[in-house]
C-alpha positions in Angstrom: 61.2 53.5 -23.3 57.8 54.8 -23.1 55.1 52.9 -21.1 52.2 51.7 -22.5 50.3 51.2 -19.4 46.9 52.9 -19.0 46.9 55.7 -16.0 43.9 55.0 -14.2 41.8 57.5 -12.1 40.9 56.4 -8.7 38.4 58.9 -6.8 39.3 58.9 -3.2 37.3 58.7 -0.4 36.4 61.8 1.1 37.5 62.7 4.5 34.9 63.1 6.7 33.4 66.5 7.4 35.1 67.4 10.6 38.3 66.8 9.6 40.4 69.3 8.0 39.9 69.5 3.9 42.1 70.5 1.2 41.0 72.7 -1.7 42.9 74.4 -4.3 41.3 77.5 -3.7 42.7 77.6 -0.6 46.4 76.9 -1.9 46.2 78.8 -4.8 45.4 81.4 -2.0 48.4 81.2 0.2 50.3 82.5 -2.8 48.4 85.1 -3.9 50.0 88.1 -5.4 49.5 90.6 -2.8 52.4 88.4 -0.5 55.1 88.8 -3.1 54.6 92.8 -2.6 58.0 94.3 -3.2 58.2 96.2 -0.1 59.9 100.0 -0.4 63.6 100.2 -1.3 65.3 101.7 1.8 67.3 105.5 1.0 70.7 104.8 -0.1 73.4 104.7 2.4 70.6 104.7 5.3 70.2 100.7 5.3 72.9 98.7 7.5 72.8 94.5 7.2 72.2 93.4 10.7 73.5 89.7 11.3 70.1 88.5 11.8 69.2 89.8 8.6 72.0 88.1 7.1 71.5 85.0 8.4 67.9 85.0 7.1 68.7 85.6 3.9 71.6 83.0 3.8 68.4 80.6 5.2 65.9 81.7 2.6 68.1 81.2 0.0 68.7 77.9 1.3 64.9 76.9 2.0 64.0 74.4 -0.2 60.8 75.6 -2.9 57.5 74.5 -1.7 55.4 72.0 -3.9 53.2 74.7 -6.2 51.1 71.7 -8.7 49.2 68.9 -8.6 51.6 66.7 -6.6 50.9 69.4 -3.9 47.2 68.9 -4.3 47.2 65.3 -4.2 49.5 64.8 -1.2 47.4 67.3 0.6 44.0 65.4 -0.2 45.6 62.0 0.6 46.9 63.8 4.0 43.4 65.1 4.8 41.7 61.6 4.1 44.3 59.5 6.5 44.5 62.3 9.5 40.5 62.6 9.2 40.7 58.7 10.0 41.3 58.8 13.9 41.9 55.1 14.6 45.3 53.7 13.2 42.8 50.1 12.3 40.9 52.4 10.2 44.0 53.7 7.9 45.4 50.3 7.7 41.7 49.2 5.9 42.1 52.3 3.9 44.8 51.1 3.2 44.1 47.7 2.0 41.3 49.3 -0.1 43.9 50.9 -2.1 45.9 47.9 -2.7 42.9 46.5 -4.7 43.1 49.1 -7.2 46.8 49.0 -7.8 46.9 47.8 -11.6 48.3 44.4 -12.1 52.0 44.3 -12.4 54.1 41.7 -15.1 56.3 39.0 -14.0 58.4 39.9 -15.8 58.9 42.8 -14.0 59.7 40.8 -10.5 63.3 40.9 -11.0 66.2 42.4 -8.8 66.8 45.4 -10.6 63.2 47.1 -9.4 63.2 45.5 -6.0 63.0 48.4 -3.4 66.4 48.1 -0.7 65.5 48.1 2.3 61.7 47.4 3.3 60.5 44.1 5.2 58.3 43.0 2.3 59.2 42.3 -1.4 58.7 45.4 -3.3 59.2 46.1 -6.7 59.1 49.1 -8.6 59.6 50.4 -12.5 59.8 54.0 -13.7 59.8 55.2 -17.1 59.4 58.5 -18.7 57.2 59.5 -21.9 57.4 61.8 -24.5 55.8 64.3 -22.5 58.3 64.1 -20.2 56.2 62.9 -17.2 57.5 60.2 -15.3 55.1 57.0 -15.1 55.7 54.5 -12.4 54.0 50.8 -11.9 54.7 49.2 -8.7 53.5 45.9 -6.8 54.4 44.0 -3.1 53.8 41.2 -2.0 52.0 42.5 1.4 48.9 43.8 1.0 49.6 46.9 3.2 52.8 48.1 1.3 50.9 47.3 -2.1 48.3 50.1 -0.6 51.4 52.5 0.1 52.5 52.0 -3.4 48.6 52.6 -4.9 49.2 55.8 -2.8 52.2 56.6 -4.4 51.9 56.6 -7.9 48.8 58.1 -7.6 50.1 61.2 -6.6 53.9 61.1 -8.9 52.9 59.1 -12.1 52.1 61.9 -14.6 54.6 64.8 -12.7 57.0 65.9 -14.0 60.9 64.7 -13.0 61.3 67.8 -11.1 58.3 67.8 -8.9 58.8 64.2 -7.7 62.7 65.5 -6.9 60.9 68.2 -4.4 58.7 65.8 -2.7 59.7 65.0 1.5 59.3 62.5 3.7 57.9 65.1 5.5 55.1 65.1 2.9 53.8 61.6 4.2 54.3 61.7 7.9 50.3 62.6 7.8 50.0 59.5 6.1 51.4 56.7 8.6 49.6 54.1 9.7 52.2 52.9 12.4 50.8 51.8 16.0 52.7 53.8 17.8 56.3 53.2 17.8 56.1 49.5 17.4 58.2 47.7 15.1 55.4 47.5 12.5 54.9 51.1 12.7 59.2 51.6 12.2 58.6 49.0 9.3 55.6 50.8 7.5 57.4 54.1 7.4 60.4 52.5 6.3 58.1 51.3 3.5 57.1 54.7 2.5 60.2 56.3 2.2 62.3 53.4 0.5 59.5 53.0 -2.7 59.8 57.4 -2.4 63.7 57.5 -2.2 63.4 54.6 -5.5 60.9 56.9 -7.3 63.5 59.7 -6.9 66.2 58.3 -8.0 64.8 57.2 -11.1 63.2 60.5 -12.0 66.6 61.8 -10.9 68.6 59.8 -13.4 66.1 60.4 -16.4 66.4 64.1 -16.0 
């Protein structure tokens, strides 16, 4: 079924200026053509496989792709914004700004089948595709803070394709915690991100 909800653009803040930016120059850069080089082929019978060399390739094979669009770009710029916020009171109100912009979710909608497993708070979330073939999410909570986690969110995955939310990490968002240390809220919050990511991932898994 294909979602008739409007995408809205959100501006975010920007970081302040001595914290580290983000610019797709500068990632477009770290892939430049000059570092996929093909080096020289070695003279037949002259090149012998060390181990090492084996097991490196066994591991680059095995490395997962990195993030090359614009979920890359917008994880990075939402990473820059919350690291450039030094005090973990100051994330959580970034936080709570961001819940106010989440659109407005049905009723209908508040049903078991899109509650998130898992987190402290009631979550829910739904995820269709269109006929672009770009997944589209709509999510709401009822805590403010988690609602702000899932503004974050669907910022960056609704509109991306099934396969680059697939190749998203938890990794990805560790920049983005707003725990207090290792309390039990913080345990909580994180559990928050990763259970409404895991959800988006399954979906766009299934509708592949």
């Amino acid at each position: 079924m294909v979602s008739s909800t409007a995408v809205t653009t959100t501006t975010l803040f920007t970081p302040s200026s001595s914290s580290s930016s983000f610019s797709s120059s500068s990632y477009s850069s770290s892939y430049s053509s000059s570092s996929f080089s093909s080096p020289l082929s070695p003279k037949p019978n002259t090149f012998t496989p060390s181990k090492s060399n084996a097991v490196n390739a066994v591991n680059a094979l095995c490395t997962k792709p990195k993030l090359r669009s614009n979920v890359a770009d917008k994880l990075n710029n939402i990473a820059s914004e919350f690291t450039s916020l030094s005090q973990p009171i100051d994330r959580v109100k970034r936080l709570l700004h961001y819940a106010s912009l989440l659109p407005p979710f049905l009723d209908a909608d508040r049903v078991p089948a899109n509650r998130v497993v898992g987190c402290a708070t009631q979550v829910w979330v739904v995820a269709e595709i269109d006929e672009r073939r770009r997944m589209r999410f709509r999510a709401d909570s009822d805590s403010e803070i988690s609602k702000g986690f899932c503004w974050c969110l669907v910022w960056i995955l609704d509109g991306a394709k099934p396969e680059e939310v697939l190749m998203v990490d938890r990794e990805d968002l560790a920049d983005v915690n707003v725990g207090l240390g290792m309390s039990l809220k913080a345990h909580s919050r994180t559990n928050t991100w990763h259970n409404v990511l895991f959800t988006m991932q399954t979906a766009a898994k299934d509708l592949l």
